[in-house]
C-alpha positions as CSV (number, residue, x, y, z in Angstrom):
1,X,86.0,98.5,59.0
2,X,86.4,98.5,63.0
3,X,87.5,95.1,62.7
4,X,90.4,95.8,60.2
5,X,91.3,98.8,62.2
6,X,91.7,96.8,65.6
7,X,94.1,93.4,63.2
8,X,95.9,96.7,62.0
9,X,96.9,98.2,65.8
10,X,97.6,94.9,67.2
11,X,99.5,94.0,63.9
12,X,101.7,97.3,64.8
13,X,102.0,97.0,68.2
14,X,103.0,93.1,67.3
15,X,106.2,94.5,64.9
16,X,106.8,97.6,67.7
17,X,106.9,94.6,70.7
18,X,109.1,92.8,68.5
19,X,111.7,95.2,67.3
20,X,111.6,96.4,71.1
21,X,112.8,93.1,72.3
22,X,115.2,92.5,69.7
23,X,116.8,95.3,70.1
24,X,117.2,96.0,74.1
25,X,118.7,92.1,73.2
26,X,121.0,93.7,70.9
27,X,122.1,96.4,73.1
28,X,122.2,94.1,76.0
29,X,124.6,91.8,74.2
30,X,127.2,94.5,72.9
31,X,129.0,95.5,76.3
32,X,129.5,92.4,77.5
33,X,130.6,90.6,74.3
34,X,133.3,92.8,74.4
35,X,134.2,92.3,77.9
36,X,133.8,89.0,79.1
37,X,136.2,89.3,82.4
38,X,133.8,91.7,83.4
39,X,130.8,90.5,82.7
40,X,132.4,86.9,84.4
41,X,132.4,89.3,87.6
42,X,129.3,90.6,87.5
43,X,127.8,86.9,87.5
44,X,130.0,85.7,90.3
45,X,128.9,88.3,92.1
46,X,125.0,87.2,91.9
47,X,126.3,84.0,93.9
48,X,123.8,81.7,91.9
49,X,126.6,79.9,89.3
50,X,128.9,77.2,90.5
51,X,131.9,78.5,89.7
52,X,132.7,76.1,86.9
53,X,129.8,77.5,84.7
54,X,130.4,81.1,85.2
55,X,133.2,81.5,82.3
56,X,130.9,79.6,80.0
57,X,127.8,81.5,80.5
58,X,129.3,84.9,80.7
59,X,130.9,83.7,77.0
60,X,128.3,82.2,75.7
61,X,124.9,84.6,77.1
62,X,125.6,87.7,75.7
63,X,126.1,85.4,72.2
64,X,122.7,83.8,72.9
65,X,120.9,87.5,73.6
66,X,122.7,88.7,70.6
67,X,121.4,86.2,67.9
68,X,118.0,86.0,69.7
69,X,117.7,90.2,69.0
70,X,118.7,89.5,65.1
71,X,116.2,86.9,64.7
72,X,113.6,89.2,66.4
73,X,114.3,91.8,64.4
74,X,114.7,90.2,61.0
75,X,111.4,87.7,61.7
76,X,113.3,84.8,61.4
77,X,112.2,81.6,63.2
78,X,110.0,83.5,65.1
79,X,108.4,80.9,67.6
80,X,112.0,79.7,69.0
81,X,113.2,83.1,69.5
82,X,110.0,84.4,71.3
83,X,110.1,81.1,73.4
84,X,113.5,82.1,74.2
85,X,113.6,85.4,75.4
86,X,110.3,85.0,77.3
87,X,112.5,82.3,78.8
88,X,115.6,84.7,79.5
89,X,113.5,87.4,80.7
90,X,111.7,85.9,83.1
91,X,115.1,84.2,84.5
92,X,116.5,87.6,84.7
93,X,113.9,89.1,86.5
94,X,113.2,86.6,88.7
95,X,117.4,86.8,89.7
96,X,116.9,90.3,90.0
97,X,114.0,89.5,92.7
98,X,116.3,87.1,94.2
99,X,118.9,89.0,95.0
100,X,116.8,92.4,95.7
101,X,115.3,89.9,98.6
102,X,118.8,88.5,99.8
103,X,119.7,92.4,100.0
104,X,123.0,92.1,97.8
105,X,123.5,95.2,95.9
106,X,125.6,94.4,93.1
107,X,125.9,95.7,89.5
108,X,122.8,94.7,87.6
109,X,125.3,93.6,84.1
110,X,121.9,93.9,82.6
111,X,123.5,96.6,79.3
112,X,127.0,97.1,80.8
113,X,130.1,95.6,82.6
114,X,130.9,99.2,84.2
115,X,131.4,98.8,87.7
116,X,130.2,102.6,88.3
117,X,127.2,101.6,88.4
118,X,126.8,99.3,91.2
119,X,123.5,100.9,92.6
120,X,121.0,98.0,93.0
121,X,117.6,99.7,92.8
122,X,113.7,98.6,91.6
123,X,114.0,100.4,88.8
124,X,116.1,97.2,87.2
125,X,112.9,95.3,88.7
126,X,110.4,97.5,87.2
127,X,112.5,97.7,83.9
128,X,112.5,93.9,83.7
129,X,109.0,93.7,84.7
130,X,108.2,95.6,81.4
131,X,110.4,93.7,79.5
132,X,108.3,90.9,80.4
133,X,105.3,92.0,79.8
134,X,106.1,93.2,76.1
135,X,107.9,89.5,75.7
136,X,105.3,87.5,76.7
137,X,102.7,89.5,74.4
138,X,104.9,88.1,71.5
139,X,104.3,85.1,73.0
140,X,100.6,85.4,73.3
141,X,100.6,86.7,69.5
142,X,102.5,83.8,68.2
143,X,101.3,80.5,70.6
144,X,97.8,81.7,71.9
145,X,96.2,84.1,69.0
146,X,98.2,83.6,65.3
147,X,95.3,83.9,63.8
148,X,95.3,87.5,64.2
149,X,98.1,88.5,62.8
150,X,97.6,86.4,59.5
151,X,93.9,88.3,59.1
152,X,95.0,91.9,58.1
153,X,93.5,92.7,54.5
154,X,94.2,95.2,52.5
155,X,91.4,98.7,52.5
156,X,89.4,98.0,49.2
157,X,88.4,101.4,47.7
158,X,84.8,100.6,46.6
């Protein structure tokens, strides 16, 4: 009974890590799908694009986070989506790092293109930090220990 108590928490937290993700991908995707000037900015501004692939990622990325949120959400090819925003996440916090170190205080662009916000702080670290941590237990779930989430049985009233 302990057993199918613990493959039913981690079974929950499983689905609450994953519709976590998916959806801060969503949300992160929204503002700068619809502005794609500014969101072109905000990378410039991190001085780590050439300049010829700045257009193309700030057009394409908020896409990518987008479709990787639905597919979160919706359980659909689960591996590749996990994979992929472990991936992103741990890019974007490591930029974060990167330019907290180089002292440039720019506009995170991590949820909006606004430009009122430009105060660079460690709460975007720490905020990333726990994105990562929640990502890469996905990834744990789905590459290191499946076998846990395919266990759950049903109570049997006996």
């Amino acid at each position: 009974m302990k057993e199918n108590s613990r493959q039913r928490l981690s079974l929950y937290l499983y689905h609450g890590a994953r519709i976590v993700i998916g959806l801060v991908f969503i949300y992160a995707s929204y503002d700068k799908i619809l502005h794609p000037a500014a969101f072109a900015k905000i990378i410039y501004n991190y001085q780590i694009l050439p300049d010829k692939l700045i257009n193309l990622t700030a057009i394409l990325l908020p896409w990518l986070e987008l479709v990787i949120g639905c597919l979160l959400l919706s359980g659909v090819w689960l591996p590749g989506a996990v994979f992929i925003s472990n991936v992103l996440l741990i890019i974007f916090f490591c930029i974060l790092i990167y330019n907290k170190a180089r002292g440039l205080n720019i506009n995170c662009g991590c949820f909006s293109t606004s430009f009122g916000s430009s105060s660079y702080s460690v709460f975007y670290i720490a905020r990333d930090f726990i994105f990562v941590i929640i990502a890469n237990y996905l990834f744990i779930k789905i590459f290191i220990k499946p076998s846990v989430l395919c266990k759950v049985k049903k109570p049997t009233n006996n």
